[in-house]
C-alpha positions in Angstrom: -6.1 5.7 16.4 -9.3 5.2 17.4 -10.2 1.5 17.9 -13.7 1.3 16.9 -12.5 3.7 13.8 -10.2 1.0 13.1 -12.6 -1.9 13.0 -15.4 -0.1 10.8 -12.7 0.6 8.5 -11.8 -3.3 8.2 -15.2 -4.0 8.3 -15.7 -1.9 5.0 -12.9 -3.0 3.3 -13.4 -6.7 4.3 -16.7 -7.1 2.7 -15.0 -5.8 -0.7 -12.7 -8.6 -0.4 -14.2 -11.5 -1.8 -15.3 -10.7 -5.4 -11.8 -9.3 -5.7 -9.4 -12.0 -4.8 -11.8 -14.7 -7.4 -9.7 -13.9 -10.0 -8.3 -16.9 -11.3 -4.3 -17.8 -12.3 -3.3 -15.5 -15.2 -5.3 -16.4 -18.6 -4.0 -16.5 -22.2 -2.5 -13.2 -23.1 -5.1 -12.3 -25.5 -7.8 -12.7 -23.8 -6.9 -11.0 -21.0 -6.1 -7.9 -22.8 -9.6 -7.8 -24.4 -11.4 -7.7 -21.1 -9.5 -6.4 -19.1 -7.3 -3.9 -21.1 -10.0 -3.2 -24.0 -6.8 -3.6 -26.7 -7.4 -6.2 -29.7 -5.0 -9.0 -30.7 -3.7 -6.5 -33.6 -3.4 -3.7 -31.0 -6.3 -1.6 -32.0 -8.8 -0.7 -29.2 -11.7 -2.8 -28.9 -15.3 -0.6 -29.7 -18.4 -0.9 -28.4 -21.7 0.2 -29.5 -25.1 0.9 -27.9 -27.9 2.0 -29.3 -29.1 5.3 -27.6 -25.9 6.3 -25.8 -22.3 6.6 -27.2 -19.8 4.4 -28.3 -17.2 3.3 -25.9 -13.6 2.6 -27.2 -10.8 1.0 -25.8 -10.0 0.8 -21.9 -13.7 2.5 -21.5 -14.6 -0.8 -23.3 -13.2 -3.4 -21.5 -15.1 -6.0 -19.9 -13.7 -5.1 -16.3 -15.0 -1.7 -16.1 -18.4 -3.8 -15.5 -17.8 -7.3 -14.6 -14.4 -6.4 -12.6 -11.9 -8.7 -12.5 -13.2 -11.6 -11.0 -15.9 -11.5 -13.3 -18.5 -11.6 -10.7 -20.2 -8.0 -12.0 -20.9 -5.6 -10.3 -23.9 -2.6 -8.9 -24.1 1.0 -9.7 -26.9 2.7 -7.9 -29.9 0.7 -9.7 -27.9 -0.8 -12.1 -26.8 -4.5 -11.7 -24.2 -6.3 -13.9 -24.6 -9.8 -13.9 -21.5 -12.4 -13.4 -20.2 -13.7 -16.5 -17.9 -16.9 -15.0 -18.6 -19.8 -16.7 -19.8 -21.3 -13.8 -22.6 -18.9 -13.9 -22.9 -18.7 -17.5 -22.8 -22.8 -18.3 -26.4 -22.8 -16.1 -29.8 -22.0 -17.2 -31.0 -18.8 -15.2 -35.2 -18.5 -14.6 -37.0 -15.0 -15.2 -35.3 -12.8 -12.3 -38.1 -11.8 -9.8 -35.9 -8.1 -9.0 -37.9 -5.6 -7.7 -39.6 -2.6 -9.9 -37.3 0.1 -9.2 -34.0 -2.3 -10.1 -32.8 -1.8 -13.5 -30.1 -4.4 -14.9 -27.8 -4.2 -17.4 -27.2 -7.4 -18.6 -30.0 -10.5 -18.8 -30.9 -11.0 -15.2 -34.5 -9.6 -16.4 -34.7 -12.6 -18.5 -34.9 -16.4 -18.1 -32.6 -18.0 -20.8 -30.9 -21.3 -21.6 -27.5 -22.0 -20.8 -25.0 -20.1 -22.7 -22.6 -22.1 -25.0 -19.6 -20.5 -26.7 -21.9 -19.7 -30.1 -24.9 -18.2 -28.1 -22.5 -16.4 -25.9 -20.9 -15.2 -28.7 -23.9 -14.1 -30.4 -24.9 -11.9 -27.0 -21.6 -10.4 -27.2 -21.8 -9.2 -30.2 -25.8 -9.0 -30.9 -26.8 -8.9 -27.7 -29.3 -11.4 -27.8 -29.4 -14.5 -25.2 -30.3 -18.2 -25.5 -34.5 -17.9 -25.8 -34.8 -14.7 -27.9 -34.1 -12.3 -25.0 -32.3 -9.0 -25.6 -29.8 -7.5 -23.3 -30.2 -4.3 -21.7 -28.6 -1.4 -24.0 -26.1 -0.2 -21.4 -24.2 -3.8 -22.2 -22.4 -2.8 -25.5 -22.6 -4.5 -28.5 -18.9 -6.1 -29.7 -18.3 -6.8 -33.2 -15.1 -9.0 -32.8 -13.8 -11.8 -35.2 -13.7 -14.9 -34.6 -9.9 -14.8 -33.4 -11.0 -12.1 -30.7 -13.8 -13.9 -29.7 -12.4 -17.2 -29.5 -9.5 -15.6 -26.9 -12.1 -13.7 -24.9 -14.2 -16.4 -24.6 -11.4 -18.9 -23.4 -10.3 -16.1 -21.2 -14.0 -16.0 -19.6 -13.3 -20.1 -18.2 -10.6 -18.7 -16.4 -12.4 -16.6 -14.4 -13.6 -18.5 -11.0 -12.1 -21.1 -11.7 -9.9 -21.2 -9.7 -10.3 -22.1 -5.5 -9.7 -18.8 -3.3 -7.4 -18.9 -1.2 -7.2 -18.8 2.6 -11.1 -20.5 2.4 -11.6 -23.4 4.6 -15.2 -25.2 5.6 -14.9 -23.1 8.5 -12.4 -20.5 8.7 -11.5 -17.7 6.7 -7.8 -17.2 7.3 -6.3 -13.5 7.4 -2.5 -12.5 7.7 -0.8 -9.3 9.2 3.0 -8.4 7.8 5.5 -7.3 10.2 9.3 -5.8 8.4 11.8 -6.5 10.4 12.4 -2.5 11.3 8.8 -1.9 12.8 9.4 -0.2 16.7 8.5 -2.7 19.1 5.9 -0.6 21.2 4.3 -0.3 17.8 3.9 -3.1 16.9 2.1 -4.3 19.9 -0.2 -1.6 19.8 -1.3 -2.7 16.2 -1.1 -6.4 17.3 -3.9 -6.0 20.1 -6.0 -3.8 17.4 -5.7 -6.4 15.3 -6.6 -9.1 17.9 -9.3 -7.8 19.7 -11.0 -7.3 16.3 -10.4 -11.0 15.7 -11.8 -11.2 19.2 -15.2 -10.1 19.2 -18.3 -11.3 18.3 -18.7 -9.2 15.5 -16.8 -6.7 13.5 -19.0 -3.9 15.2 -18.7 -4.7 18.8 -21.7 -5.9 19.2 -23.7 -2.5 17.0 -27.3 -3.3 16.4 -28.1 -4.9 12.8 -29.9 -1.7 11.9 -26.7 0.3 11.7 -25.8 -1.2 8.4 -26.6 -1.8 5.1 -30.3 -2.9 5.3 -29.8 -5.1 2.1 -26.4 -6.1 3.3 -24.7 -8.7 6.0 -21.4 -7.1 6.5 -19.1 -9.9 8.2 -21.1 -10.9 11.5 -19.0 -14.0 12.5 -21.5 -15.3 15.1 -23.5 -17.2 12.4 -20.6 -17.5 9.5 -17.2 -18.4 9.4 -14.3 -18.1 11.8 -11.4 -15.7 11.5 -7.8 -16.5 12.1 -5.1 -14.1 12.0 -1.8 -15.5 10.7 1.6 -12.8 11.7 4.1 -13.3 9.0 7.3 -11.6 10.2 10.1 -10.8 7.7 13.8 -11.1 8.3 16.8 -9.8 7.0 17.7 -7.4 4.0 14.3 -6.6 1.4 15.5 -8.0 -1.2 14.7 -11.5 0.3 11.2 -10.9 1.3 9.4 -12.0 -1.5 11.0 -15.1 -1.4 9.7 -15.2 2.7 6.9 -14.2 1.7 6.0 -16.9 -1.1 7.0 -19.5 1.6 4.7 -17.8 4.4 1.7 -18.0 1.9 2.3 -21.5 0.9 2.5 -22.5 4.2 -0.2 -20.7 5.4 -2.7 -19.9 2.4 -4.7 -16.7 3.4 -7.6 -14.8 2.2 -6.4 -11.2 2.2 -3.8 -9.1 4.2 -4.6 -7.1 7.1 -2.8 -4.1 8.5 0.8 -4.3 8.8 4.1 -2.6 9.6 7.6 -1.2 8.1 9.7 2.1 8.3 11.2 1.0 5.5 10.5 0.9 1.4 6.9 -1.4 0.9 7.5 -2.3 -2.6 8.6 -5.8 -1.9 5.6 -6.9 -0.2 3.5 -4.4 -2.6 4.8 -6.5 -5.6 4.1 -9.9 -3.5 1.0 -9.1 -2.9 0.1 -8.0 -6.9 1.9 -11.5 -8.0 -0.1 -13.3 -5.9 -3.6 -11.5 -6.7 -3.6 -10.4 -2.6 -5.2 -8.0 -1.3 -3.0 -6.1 0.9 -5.2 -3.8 3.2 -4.3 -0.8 5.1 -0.7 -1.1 6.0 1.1 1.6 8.3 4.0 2.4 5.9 6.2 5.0 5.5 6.5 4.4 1.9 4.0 2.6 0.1 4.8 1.1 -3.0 4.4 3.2 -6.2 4.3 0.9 -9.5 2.1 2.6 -11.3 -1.3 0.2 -12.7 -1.0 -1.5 -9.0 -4.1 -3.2 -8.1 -4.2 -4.9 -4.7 -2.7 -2.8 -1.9 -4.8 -0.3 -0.4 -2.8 2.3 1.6 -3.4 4.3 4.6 -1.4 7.3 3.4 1.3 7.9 1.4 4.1 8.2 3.9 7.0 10.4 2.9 5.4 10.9 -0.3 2.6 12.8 0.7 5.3 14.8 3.2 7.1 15.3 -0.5 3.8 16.7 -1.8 3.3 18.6 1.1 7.3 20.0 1.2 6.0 21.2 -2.6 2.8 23.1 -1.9 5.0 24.8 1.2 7.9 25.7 -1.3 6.4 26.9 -4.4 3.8 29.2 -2.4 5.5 30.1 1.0 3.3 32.1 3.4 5.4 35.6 3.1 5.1 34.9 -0.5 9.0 34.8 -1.8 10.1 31.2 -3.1 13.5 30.5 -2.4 16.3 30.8 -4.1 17.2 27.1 -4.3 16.2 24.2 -2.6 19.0 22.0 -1.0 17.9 18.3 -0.7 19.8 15.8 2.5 19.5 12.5 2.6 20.9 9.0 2.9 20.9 7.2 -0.4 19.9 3.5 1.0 16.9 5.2 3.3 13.3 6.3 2.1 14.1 9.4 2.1 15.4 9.3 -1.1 12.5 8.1 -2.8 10.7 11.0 -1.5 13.5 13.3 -2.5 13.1 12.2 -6.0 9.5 13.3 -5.7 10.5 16.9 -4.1 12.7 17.3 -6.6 10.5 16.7 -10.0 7.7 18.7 -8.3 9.9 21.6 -7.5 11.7 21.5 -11.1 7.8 21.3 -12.7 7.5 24.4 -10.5 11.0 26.3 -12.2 12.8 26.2 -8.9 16.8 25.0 -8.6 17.4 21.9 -6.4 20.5 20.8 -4.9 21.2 17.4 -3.8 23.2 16.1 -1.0 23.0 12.4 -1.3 24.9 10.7 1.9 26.4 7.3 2.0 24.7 4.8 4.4 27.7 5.0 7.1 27.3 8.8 7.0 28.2 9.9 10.5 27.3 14.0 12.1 29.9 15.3 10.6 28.8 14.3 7.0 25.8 15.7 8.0 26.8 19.2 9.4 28.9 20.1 6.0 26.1 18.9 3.6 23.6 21.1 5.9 26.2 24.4 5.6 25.4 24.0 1.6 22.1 26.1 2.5 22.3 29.8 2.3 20.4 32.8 3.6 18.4 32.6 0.6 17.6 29.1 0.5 15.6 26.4 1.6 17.1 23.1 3.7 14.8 19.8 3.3 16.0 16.4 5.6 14.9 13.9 4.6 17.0 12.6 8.6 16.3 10.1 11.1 16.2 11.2 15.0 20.2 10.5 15.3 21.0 12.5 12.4 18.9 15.6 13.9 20.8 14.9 16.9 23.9 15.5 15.3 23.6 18.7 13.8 25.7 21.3 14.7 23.7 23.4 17.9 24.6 26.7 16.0 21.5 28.0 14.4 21.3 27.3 10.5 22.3 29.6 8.0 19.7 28.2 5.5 16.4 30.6 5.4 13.6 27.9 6.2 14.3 24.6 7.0 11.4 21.8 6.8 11.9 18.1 8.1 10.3 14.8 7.4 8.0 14.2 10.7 7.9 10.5 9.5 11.9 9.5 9.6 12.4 11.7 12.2 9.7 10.6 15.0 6.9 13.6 14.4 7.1 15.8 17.7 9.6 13.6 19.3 12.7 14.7 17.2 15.5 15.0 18.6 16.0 18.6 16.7 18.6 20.8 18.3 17.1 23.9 19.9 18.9 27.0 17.3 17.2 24.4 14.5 13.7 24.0 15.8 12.8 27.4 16.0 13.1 27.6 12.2 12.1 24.3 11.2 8.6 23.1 10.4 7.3 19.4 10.4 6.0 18.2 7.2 3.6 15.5 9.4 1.9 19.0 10.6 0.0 21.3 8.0 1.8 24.2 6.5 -0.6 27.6 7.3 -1.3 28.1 3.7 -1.3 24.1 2.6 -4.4 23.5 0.1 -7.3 21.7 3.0 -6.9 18.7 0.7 -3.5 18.4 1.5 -4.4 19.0 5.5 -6.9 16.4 5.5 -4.3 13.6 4.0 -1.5 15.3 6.7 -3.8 14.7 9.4 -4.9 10.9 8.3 -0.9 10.8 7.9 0.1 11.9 11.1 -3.0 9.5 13.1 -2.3 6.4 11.5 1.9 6.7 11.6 2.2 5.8 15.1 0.3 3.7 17.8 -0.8 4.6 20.5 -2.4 7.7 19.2 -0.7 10.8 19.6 -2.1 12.5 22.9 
């Protein structure tokens, strides 16, 4: 992948970092669910109300959808939202001095005393702040009891309260994630990305000021903090990573992660990284995890999902327009494969089309995987979900299955090691299928650049 592609990427996402990973330890249950879930103690949705514009109910309600998570606010073309920590709430604000064309949503317009937990409650639900002054009418107007508001409001002194991690007087501290199945060669070549980005003077390279945000520093390092990458390298089976990972962290607190690298299932570190309120940025995965409501891992690509999406599109329209009779799935049942065969297969069944499965077992050797290949007929469609070796082994006759498509993922893209009677009827899922939605090209093509370093050539 390009390198300065790579570093404006970081760039971007690094400077969304920081109001993010405020949010403080978990708050009273309550609470919480008010802002951030819009759901009342009694489990009705929370309402509310503004003057010219409609009434918002429930998660459309909740406090996060303007003052995010952290509660640090947030922008929206003109429109500001104002922090609502109580560090910034328990201090008097003077009249804001924003320019003309800046609308706000929320009492930066006017100077005001500082809040206390009746005059805060009375904005809430009123709208009107310490001095007289009304809120804008895009804030909504709450009318919770005094249960509710007594929860939200000790909810809002959670939030930045709390140090962030990874923060020193000088250094803002960044780790990378290595699984203990990542190729060597690749990892290097994401390892000198990664360093050479730490490297330089700026995130940029050196790129004249003008080239960004003219009302926005995005991380120059010359004048601010140092950066230091931490490498946290995992050992051993995945269900003992979060446990290496808790350790790595404690050891070596860190603002955000960066990057990183695994063949295997990502859910581990995923659910690290949620637990711990850690951003998790751009990881080279082959499957990401997928628990649904997820908040801090930002992904690449999909991995052999998106291949499973793609395997779908390729099946239920095929370019000489006659769906197969059945679908016949292989794959081992300890490998990723057959998370993405468990997509395939609720897409395809969605779609009205039979699916066969040929789960193997973890030692399966080339002759499990010749006979559970043979289960594909004329009529039919074969979908391995195979590593290099297994390719390897398949019988050198030519298949008897109509079409046969093959994760370019798990089995090394254009380097498979497909026998030649196979390859001539087998298509890549990495590459995009003729008639593939450009949606789904697009996402193939992001797939297939960021899978591998070096770039393909």
């Amino acid at each position: 992948m390009n390198l300065a592609r790579y570093t404006s990427l970081l760039t971007v996402f690094i400077a969304a970092l920081a109001p993010i990973t405020s949010l403080a330890a978990p708050a009273p249950q309550v609470g919480a669910a008010i802002y951030a879930n819009g759901v009342l103690p009694d489990g009705r949705p929370v309402v509310g109300t503004r003057q010219r514009l409609p009434a918002l109910e429930g998660a459309a309600a909740a406090c996060v959808q303007c003052h995010r998570r952290s509660g640090l606010g947030s922008a929206e073309g003109p429109f500001s939202m104002p922090p609502i920590t109580a560090r910034y709430l328990g201090v008097a604000r003077e009249e804001s001095r924003l320019s003309e064309d800046t609308q706000v949503a929320a009492g930066y317009h006017v100077g005001r005393a500082a809040f206390t937990d009746a005059t805060l409650a009375r904005a809430i639900r009123e709208g009107v702040v310490p001095g007289g002054g009304l809120l804008n009418e895009l804030m909504p107007r709450y009318p919770l009891d005094d249960d509710a508001m007594a929860a939200l409001l000790a909810h809002l002194q959670t939030l930045g309260a709390n140090a962030v991690s990874g923060v020193d007087s000088d250094t803002l501290h960044f780790a990378t994630i290595l699984a203990p199945d990542t190729d060597p060669a690749t990892e290097r070549g994401m390892l000198e990305v990664l360093e050479q980005y730490f490297a330089a003077p700026d995130p940029l390279f050196g790129a004249p000021r003008k080239m960004l945000h003219p009302n926005r520093m995005v991380g120059y390092r010359a004048s601010g903090p140092k950066w230091a990458l931490h490498v946290w390298r995992l050992a051993g089976p995945a269900a003992d990573w979060e446990r290496q990972l808790r350790e790595h962290f404690a050891a070596e607190p860190v603002f955000a992660v960066l990057s990183g690298l695994g063949a295997g299932d990502w859910a581990p570190v995923q659910r690290f990284c949620e637990h711990a309120a850690l951003p998790c940025v751009l990881p080279n995965v082959d499957l990401p995890g997928v628990a649904q409501g997820d908040f801090y891992s930002i992904y690449f690509s999909r991995g052999v999902l998106l291949e499973a999406e793609l395997a779908a599109h390729w099946l239920t329209a095929p370019p000489r327009g006659t769906a197969p009779a059945r679908v016949v799935q292989v794959y081992r049942r300890d490998d990723i494969g057959a998370s993405a065969a468990r997509a395939l297969h609720a897409q395809l069944s969605a779609g009205g089309i039979a699916v066969v499965e040929r789960a193997l077992a973890p030692a399966a050797d080339g002759r499990d995987w010749r006979e559970a290949t043979a289960a594909a007929g004329p009529g039919d469609a074969l979908v391995l979900w195979a590593r290099a070796g297994d390719l390897a082994a398949l019988s050198h006759q030519a298949p008897a299955a109509g079409s046969v498509l093959l994760s370019g993922l798990m089995a090394g893209l254009d380097a498979a090691a497909l026998p030649g009677p196979w390859r001539a009827r087998a298509d890549d899922l990495s590459v995009r299928p003729a008639h593939a939605p450009p949606s789904a090209h697009r996402d193939a093509a992001r797939l297939a650049e960021s899978s591998r370093y070096p770039p393909r050539r």
